[in-house]
TORROBA-763710 format. One record per residue (C-alpha): x, y, z; residue in one letter; residue number from 0; chain. Coordinates in Angstrom, 3 decimals, padded with zeros to 6 digits, always signed. Each point is the difference from the previous one (the first is absolute). Layout:
REM TORROBA-763710
{xx:X | yy:Y | zz:Z | r:A | k:NUM | c:A}
...
***
This chain:
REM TORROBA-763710
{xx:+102.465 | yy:+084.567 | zz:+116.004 | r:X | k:0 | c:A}
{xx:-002.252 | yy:+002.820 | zz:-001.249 | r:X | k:1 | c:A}
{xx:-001.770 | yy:+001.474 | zz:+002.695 | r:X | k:2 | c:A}
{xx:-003.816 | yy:+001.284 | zz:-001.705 | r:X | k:3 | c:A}
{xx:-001.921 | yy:+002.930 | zz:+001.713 | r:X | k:4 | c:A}
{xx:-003.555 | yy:+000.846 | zz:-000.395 | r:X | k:5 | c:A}
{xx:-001.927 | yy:+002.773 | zz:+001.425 | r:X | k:6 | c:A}
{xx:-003.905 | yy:-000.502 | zz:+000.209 | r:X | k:7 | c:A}
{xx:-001.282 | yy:+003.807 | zz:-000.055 | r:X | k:8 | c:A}
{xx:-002.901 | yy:+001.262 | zz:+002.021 | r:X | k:9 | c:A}
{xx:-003.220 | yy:+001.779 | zz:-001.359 | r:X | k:10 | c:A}
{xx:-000.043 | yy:-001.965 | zz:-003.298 | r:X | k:11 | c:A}
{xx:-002.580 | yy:-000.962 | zz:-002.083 | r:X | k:12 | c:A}
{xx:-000.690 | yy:-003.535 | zz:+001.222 | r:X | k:13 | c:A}
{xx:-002.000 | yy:-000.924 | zz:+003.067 | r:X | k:14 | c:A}
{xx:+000.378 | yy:-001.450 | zz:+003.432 | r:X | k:15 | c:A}
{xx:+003.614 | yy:+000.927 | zz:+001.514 | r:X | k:16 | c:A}
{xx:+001.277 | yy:+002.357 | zz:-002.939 | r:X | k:17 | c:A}
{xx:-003.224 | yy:+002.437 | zz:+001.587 | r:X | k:18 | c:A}
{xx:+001.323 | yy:+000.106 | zz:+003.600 | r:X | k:19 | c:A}
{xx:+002.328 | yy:+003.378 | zz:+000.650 | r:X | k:20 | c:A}
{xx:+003.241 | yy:-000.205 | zz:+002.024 | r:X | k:21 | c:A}
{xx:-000.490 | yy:+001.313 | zz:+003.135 | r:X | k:22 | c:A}
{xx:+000.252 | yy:-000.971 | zz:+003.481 | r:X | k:23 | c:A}
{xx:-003.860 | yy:-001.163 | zz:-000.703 | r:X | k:24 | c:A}
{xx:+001.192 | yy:-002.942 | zz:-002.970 | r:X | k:25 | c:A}
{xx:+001.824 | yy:-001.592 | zz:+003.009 | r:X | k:26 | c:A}
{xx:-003.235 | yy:-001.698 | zz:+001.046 | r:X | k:27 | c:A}
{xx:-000.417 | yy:-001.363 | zz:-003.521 | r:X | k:28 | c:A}
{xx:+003.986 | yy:-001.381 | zz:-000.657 | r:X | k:29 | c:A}
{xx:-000.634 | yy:-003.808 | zz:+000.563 | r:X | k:30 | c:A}
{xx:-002.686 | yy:-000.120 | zz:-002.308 | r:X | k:31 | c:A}
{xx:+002.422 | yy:+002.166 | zz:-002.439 | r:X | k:32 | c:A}
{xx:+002.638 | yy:-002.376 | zz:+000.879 | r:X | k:33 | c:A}
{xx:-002.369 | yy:-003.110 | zz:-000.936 | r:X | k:34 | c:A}
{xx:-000.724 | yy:+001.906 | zz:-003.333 | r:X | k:35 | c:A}
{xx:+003.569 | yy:+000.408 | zz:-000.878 | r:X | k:36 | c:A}
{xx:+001.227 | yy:-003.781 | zz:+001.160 | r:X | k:37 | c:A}
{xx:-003.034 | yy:-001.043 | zz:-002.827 | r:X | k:38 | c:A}
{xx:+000.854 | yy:+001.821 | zz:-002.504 | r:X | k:39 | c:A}
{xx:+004.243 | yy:-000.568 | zz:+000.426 | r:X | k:40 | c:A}
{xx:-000.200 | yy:-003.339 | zz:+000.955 | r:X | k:41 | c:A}
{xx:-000.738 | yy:-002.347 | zz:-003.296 | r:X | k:42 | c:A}
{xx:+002.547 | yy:+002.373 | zz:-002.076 | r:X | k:43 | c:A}
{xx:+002.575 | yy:-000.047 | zz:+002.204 | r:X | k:44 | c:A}
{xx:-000.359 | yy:-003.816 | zz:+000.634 | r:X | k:45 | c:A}
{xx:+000.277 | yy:-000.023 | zz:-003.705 | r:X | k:46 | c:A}
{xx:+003.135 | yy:+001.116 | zz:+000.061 | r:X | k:47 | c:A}
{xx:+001.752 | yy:-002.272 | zz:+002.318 | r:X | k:48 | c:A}
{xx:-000.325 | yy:+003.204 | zz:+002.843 | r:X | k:49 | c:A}
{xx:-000.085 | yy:-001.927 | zz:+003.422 | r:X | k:50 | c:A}
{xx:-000.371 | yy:+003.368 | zz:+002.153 | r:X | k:51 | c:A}
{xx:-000.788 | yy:+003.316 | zz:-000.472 | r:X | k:52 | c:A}
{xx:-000.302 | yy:+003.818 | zz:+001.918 | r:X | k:53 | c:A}
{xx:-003.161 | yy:+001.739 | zz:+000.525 | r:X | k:54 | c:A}
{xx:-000.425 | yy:+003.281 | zz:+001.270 | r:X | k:55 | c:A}
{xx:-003.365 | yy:+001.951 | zz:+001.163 | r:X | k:56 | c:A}
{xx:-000.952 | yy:+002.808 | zz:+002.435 | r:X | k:57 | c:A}
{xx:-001.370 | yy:-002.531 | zz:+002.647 | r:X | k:58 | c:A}
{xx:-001.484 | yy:+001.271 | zz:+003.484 | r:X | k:59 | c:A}
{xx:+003.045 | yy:+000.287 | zz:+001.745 | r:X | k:60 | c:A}
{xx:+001.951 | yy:+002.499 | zz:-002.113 | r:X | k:61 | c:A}
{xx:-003.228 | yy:+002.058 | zz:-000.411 | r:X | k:62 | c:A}
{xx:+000.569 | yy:+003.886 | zz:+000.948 | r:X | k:63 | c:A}
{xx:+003.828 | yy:-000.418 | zz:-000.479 | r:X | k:64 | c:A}
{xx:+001.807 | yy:+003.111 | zz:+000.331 | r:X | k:65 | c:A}
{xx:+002.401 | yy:-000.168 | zz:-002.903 | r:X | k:66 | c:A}
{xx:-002.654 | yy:-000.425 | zz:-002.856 | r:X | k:67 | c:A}
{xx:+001.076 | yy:+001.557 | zz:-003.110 | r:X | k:68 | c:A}
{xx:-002.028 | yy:-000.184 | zz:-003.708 | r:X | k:69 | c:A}
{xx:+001.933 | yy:+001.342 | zz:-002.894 | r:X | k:70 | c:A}
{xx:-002.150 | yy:-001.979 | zz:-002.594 | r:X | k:71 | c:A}
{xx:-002.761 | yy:+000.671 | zz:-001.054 | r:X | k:72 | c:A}
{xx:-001.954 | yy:-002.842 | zz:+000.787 | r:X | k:73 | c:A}
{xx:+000.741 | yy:-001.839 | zz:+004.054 | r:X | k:74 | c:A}
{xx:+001.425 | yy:-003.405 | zz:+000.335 | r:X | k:75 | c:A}
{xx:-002.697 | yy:-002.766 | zz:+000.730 | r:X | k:76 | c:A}
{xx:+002.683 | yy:-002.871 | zz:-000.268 | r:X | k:77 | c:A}
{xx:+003.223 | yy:-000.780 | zz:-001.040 | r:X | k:78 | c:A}
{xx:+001.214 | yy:-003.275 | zz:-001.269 | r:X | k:79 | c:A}
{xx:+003.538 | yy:-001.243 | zz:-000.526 | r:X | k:80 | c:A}
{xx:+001.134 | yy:-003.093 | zz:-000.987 | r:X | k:81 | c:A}
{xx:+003.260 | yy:-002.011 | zz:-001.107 | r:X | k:82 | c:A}
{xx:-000.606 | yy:-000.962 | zz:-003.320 | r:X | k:83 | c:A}
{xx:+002.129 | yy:-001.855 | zz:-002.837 | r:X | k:84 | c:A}
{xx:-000.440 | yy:+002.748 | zz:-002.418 | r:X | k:85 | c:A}
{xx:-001.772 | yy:+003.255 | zz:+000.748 | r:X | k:86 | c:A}
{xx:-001.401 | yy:+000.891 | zz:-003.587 | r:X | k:87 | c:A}
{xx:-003.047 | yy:+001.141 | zz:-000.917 | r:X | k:88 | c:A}
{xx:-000.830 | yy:-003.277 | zz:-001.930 | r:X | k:89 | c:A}
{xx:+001.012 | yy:-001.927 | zz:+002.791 | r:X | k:90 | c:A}
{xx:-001.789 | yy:+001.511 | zz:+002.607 | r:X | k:91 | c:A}
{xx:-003.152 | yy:+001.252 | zz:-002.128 | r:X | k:92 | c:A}
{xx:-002.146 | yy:-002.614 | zz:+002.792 | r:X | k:93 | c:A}
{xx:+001.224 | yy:+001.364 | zz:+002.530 | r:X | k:94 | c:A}
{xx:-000.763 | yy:+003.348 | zz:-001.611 | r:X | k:95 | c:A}
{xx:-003.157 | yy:-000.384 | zz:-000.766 | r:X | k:96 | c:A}
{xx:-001.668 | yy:-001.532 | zz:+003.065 | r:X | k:97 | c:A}
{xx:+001.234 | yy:+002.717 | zz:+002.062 | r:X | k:98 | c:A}
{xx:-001.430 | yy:+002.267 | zz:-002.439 | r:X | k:99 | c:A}
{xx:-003.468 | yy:-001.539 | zz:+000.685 | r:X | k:100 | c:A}
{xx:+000.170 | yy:+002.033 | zz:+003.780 | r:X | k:101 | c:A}
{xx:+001.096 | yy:+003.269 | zz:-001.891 | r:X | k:102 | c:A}
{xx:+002.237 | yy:+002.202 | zz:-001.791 | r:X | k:103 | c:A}
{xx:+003.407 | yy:-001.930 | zz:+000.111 | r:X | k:104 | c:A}
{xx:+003.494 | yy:+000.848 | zz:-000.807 | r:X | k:105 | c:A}
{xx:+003.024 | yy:-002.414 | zz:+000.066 | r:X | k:106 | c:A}
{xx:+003.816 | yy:+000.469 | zz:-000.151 | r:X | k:107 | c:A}
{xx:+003.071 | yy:-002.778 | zz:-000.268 | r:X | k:108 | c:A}
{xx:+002.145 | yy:+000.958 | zz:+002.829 | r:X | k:109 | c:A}
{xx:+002.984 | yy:-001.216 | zz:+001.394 | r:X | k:110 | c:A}
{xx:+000.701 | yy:-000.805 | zz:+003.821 | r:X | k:111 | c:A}
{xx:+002.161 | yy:+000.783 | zz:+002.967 | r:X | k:112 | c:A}
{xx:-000.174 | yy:-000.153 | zz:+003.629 | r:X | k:113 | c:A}
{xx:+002.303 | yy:+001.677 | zz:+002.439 | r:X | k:114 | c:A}
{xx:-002.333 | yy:-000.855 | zz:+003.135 | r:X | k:115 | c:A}
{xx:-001.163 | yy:-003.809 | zz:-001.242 | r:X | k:116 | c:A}
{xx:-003.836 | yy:-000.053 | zz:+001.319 | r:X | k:117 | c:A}
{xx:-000.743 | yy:-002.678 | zz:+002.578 | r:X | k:118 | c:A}
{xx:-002.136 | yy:-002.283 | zz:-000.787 | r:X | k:119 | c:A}
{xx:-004.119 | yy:+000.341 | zz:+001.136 | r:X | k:120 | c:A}
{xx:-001.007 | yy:-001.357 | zz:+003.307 | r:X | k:121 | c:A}
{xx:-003.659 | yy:+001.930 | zz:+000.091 | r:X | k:122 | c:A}
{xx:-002.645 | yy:-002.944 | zz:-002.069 | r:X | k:123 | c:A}
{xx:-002.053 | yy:+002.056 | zz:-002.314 | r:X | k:124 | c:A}
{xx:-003.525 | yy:-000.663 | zz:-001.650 | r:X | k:125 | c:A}
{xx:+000.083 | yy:-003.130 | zz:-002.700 | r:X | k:126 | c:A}
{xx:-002.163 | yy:-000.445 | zz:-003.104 | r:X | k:127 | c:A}
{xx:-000.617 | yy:-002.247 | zz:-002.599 | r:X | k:128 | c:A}
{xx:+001.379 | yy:+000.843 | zz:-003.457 | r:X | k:129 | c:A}
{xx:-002.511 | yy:-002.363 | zz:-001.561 | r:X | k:130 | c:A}
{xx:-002.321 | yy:-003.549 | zz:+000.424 | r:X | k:131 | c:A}
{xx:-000.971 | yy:-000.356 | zz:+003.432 | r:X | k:132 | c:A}
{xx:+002.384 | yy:-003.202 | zz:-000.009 | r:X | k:133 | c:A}
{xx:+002.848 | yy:+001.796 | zz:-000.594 | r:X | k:134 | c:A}
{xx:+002.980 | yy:+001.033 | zz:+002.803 | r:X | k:135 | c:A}
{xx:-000.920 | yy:+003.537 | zz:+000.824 | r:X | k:136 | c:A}
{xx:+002.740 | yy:+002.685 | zz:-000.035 | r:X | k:137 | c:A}
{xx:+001.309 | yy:+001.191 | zz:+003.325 | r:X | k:138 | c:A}
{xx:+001.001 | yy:+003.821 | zz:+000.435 | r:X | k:139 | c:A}
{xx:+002.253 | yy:+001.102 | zz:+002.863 | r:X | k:140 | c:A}
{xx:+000.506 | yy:+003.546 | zz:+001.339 | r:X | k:141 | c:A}
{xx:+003.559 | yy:+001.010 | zz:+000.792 | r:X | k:142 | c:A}
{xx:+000.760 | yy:+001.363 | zz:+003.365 | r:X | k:143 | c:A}
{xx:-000.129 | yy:+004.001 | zz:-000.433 | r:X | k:144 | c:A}
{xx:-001.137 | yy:+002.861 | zz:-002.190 | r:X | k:145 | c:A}
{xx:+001.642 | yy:-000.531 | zz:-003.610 | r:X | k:146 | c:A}
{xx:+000.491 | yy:+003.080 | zz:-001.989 | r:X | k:147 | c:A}
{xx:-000.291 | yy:+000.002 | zz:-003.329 | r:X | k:148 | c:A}
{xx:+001.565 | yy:+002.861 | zz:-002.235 | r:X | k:149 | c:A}
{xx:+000.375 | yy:+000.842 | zz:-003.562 | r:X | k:150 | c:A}
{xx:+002.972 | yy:+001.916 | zz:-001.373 | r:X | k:151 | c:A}
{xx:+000.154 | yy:+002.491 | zz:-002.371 | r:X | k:152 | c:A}
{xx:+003.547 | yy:+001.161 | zz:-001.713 | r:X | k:153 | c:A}
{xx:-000.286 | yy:+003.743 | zz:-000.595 | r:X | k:154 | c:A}
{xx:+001.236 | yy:+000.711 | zz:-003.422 | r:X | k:155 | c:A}
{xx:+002.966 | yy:+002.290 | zz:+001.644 | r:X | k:156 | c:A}
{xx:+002.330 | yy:-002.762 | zz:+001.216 | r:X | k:157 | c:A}
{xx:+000.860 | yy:-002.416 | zz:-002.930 | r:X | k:158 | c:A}
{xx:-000.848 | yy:-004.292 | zz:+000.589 | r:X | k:159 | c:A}
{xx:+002.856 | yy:-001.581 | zz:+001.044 | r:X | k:160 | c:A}
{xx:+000.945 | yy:+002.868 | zz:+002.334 | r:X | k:161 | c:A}
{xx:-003.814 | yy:-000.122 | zz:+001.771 | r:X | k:162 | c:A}
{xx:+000.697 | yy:-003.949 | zz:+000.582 | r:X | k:163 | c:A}
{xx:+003.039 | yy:+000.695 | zz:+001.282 | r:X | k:164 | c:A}
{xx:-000.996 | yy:+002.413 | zz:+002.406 | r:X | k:165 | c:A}
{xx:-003.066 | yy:-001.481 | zz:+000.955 | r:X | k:166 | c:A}
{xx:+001.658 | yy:-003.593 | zz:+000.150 | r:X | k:167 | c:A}
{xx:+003.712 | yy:+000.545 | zz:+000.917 | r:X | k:168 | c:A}
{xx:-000.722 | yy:+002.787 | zz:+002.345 | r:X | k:169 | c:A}
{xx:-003.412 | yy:+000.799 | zz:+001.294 | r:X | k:170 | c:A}
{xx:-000.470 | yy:-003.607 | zz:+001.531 | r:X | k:171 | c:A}
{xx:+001.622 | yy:+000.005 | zz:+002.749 | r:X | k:172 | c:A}
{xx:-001.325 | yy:+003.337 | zz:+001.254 | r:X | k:173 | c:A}
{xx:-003.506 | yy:-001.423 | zz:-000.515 | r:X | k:174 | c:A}
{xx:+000.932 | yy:-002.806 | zz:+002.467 | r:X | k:175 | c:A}
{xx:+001.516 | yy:+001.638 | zz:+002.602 | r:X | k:176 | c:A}
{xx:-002.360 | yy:+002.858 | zz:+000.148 | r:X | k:177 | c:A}
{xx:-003.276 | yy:-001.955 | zz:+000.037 | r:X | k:178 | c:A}
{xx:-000.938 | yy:-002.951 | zz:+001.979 | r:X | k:179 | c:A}
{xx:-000.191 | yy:-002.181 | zz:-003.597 | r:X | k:180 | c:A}
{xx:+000.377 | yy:-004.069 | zz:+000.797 | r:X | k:181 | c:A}
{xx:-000.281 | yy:-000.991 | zz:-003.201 | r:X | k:182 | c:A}
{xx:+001.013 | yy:+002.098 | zz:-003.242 | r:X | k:183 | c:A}
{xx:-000.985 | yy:-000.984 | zz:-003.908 | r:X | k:184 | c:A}
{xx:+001.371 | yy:+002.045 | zz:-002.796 | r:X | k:185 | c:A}
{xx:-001.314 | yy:-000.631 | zz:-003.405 | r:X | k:186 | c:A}
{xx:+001.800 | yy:+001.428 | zz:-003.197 | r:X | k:187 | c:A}
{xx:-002.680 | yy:+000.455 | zz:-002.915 | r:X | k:188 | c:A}
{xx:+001.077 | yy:-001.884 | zz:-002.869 | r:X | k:189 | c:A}
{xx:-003.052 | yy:+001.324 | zz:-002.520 | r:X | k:190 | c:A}
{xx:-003.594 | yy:-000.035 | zz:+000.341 | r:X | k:191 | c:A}
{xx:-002.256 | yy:-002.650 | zz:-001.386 | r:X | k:192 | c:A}
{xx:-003.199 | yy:+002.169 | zz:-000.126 | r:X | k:193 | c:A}
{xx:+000.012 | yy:+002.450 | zz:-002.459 | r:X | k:194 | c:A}
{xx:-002.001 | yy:+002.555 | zz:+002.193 | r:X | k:195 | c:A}
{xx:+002.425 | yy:-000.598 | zz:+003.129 | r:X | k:196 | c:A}
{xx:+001.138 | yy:+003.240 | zz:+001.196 | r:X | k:197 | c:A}
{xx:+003.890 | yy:+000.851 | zz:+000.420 | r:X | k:198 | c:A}
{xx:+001.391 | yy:-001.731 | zz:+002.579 | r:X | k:199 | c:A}
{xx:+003.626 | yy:-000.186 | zz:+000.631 | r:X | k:200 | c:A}
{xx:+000.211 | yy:-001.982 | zz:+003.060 | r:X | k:201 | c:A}
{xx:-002.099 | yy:-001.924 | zz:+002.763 | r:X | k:202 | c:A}
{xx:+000.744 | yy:-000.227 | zz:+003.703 | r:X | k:203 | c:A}
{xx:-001.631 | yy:-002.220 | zz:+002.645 | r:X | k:204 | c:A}
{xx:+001.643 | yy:+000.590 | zz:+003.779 | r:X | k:205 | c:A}
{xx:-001.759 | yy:-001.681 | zz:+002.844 | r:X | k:206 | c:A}
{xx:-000.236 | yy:+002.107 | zz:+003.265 | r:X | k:207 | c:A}
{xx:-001.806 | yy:-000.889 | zz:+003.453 | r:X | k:208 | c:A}
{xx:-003.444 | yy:+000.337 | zz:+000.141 | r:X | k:209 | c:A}
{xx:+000.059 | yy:+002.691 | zz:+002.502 | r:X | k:210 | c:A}
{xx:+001.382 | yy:+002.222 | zz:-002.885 | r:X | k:211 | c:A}
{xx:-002.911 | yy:+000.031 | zz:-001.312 | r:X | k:212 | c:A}
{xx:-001.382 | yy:+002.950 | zz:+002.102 | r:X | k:213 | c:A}
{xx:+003.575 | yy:+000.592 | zz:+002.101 | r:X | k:214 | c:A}
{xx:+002.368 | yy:+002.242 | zz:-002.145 | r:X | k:215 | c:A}
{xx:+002.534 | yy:-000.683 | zz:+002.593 | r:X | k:216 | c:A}
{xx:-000.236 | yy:-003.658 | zz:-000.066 | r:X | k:217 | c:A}
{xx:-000.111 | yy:+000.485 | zz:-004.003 | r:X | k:218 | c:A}
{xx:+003.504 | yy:+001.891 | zz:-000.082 | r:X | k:219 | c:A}
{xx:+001.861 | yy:-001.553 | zz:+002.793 | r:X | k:220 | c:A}
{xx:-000.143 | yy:+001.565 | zz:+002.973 | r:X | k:221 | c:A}
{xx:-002.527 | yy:-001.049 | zz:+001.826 | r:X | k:222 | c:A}
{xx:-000.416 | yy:+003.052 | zz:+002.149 | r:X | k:223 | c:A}
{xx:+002.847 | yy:+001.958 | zz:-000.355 | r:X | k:224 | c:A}
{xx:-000.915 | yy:+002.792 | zz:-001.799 | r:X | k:225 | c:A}
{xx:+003.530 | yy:+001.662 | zz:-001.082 | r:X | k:226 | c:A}
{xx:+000.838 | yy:-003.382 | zz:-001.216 | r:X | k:227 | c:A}
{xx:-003.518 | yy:-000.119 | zz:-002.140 | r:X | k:228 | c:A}
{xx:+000.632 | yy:+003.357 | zz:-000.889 | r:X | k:229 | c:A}
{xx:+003.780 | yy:-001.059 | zz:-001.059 | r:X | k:230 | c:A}
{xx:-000.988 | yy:-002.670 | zz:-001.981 | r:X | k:231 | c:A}
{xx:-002.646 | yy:+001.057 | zz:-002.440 | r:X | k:232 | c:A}
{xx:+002.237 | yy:+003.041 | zz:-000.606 | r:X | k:233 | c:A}
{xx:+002.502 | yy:-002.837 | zz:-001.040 | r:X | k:234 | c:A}
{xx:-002.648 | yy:-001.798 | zz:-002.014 | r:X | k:235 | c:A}
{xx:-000.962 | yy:+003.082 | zz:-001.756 | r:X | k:236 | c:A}
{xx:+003.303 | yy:+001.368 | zz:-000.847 | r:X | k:237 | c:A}
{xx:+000.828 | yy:-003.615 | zz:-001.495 | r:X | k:238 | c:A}
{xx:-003.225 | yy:-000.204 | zz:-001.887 | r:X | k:239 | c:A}
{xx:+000.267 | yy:+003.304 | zz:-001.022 | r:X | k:240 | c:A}
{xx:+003.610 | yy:-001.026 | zz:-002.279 | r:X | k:241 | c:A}
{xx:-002.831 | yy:-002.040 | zz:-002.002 | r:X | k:242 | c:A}
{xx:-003.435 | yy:+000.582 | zz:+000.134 | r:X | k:243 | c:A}
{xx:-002.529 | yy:+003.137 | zz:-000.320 | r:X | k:244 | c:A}
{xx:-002.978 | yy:+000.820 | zz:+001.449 | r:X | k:245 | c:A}
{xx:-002.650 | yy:-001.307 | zz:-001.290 | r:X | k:246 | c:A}
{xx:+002.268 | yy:-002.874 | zz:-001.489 | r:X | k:247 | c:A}
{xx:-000.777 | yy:-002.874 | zz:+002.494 | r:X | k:248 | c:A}
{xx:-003.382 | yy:-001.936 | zz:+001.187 | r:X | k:249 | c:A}
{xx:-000.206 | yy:-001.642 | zz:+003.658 | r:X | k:250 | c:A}
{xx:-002.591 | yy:-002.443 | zz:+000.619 | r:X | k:251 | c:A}
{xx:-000.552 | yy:-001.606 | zz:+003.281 | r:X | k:252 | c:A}
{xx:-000.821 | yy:-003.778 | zz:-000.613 | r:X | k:253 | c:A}
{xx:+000.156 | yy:-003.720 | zz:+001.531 | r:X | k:254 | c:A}
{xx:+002.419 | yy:-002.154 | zz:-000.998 | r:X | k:255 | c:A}
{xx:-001.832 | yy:-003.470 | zz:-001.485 | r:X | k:256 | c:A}
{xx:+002.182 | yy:-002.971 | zz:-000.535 | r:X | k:257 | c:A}
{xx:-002.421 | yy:-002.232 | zz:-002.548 | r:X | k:258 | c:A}
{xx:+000.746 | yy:-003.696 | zz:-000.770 | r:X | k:259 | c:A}
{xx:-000.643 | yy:-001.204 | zz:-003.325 | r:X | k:260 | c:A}
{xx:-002.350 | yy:-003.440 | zz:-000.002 | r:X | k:261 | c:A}
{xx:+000.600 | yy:-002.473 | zz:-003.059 | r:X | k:262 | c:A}
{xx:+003.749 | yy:+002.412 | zz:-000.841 | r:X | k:263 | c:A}
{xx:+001.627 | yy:-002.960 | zz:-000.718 | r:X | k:264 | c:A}
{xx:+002.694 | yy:+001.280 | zz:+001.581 | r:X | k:265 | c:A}
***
């Protein structure tokens, strides 16, 4: 199955959530952003036989995160990802759309892999309804943790199939056993299905503790050693290093929002 990725943009042209900046201050305002994004997702993806979906916003308990990194030119407000039968732009144009009602969107078909499998959510989250009052509402729920988000860039000095290979084959397990990750996504982009979407090459979502949020130490797996900290980023940079450049990746610092799909059919 087709995995479809959309990126709601902030400081677009619409009102209500798209207005809201990304800072430790749009914390206070993520369950109402969360609500927004549930409406607008919902009906398509119900449409489409989708059962359960991934949301992802800057919520109050990532806010002031010490590995926050913005490459693009416009923040993250919300990411969406879904399992869907065919991720084309006809088939997904809904989907598309409605999220493009909160802002400036972009969307990818990506593939999937997980080398940590996530656990599933045991923290309820706010519900809403996706439409008549007499309808059963859609239920978020957070994810234990702090789930960082990044977006790969390939530079244009190491060709395709080498980058994959590097970041894939070999950079993986580094990533895991130098950071405290408990659950680790890696999405391959396919193609984009916005024509404005800017180059990404591949997507990352690793799940750490929340006390990385602020704790470097907890973030990199040491936990206050600090010749082991110190040992392990220099790992994680050398290893990153093989395949990325600066100014090639974007970290966001969200919450992890498992979303069931009312009326799916599925």
């Amino acid at each position: 199955m087709d995995v479809l990725t959309v990126v709601v943009w902030s400081k677009g042209t619409g009102t209500g959530s798209a207005e809201r900046g990304p800072g430790p201050e749009a914390g206070e305002g993520s369950a109402a952003l969360l609500g927004e994004v549930m409406a607008a997702a919902g009906p398509s993806l119900a449409a489409l036989g989708v059962a359960e979906y991934i949301v992802n916003v800057r919520d109050e308990k990532v806010a002031g995160a010490r590995i926050d990194v913005q490459v693009t030119d416009l923040p993250v407000l919300a990411v969406v990802r879904a399992g869907v039968p065919v991720a084309s732009v006809a088939a997904c144009a809904r989907v598309i759309e409605a999220l493009g009602a909160l802002g400036p969107v972009s969307a990818w078909s990506v593939t999937a892999s997980q080398p940590l499998p996530i656990d599933r959510p045991t923290e309820s989250g706010p519900s809403v309804t996706t439409g008549d009052s007499g309808e059963i509402p859609a239920v978020a729920i957070r994810c234990d943790g702090m789930a960082n988000i990044a977006f790969l860039r390939r530079p244009e000095r190491i060709p395709r199939e080498q980058w994959l290979s590097t970041w894939l084959e070999d950079h993986t397990q580094v990533a895991i056993d130098t950071q405290s990750t408990t659950g680790y996504t890696q999405h391959v982009v396919v193609r984009a299905l916005t024509g404005d979407a800017p180059v990404i090459d591949g997507i990352v979502e690793e799940i750490f503790p929340i006390e990385a949020v602020r704790d470097l130490g907890v973030f990199f797996d040491s936990r206050g050693d600090d010749e082991r900290m110190a040992a392990n980023m220099r790992a994680m940079a050398a290893s990153t290093a093989r395949f990325l450049d600066d100014g090639t990746v974007d970290a966001v610092p969200t919450g992890r929002y498992v979303v069931g799909v009312p009326g799916s059919g599925v």
